[in-house]
C-alpha positions in Angstrom: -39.3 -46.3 -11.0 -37.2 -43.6 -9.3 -39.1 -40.4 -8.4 -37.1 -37.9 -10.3 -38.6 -39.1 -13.6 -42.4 -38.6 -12.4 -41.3 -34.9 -11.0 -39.6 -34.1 -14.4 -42.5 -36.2 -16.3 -45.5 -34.7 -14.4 -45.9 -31.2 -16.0 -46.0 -32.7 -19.4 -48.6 -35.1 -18.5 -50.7 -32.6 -16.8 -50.3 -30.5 -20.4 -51.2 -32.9 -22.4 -54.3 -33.7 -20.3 -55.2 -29.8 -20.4 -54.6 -29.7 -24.2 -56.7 -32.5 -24.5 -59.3 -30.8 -22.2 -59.1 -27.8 -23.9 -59.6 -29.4 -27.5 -62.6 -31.3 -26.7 -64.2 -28.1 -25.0 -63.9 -26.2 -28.3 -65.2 -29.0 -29.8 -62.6 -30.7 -31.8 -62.9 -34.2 -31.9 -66.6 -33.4 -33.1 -67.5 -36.1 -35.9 -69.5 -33.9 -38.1 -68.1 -34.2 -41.4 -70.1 -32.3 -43.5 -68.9 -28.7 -41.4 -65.0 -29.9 -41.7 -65.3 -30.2 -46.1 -67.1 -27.0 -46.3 -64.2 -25.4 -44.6 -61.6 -27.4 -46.0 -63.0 -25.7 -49.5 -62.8 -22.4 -48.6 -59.2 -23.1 -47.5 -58.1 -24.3 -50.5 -59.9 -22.1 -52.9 -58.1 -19.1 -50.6 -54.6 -21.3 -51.1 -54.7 -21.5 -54.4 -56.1 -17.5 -54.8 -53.2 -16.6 -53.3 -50.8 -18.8 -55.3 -52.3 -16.7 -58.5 -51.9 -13.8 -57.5 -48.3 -14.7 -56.1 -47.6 -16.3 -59.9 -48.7 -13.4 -61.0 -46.2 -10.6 -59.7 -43.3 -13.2 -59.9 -44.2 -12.9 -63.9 -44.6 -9.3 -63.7 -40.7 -8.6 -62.1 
């Protein structure tokens, strides 16, 4: 393997390892399931608010 591809290569390794870090710190890769549909609820009963009110002054005009 010729060196020039691990110089260029490194710093994306090295960011993936940090974003990987950085995820599990915050506590991404968590495996509770019950937290992750409450939010996913709210999301999409916000989503689909705003789609209202957008169908609502595309009517209007």
């Amino acid at each position: 393997m010729d060196i020039r591809y691990l110089i260029v290569g490194a710093p994306f390794i090295i960011a993936f390892f940090y974003t990987l870090f950085w995820l599990k710190k915050w506590g991404a890769f968590n495996s509770s399931t019950d937290d992750h549909t409450n939010k996913m609820n709210i999301n999409n009963e916000r989503s689909s608010g705003d789609l209202i009110l957008e169908n609502i002054f595309l009517t209007k005009n």
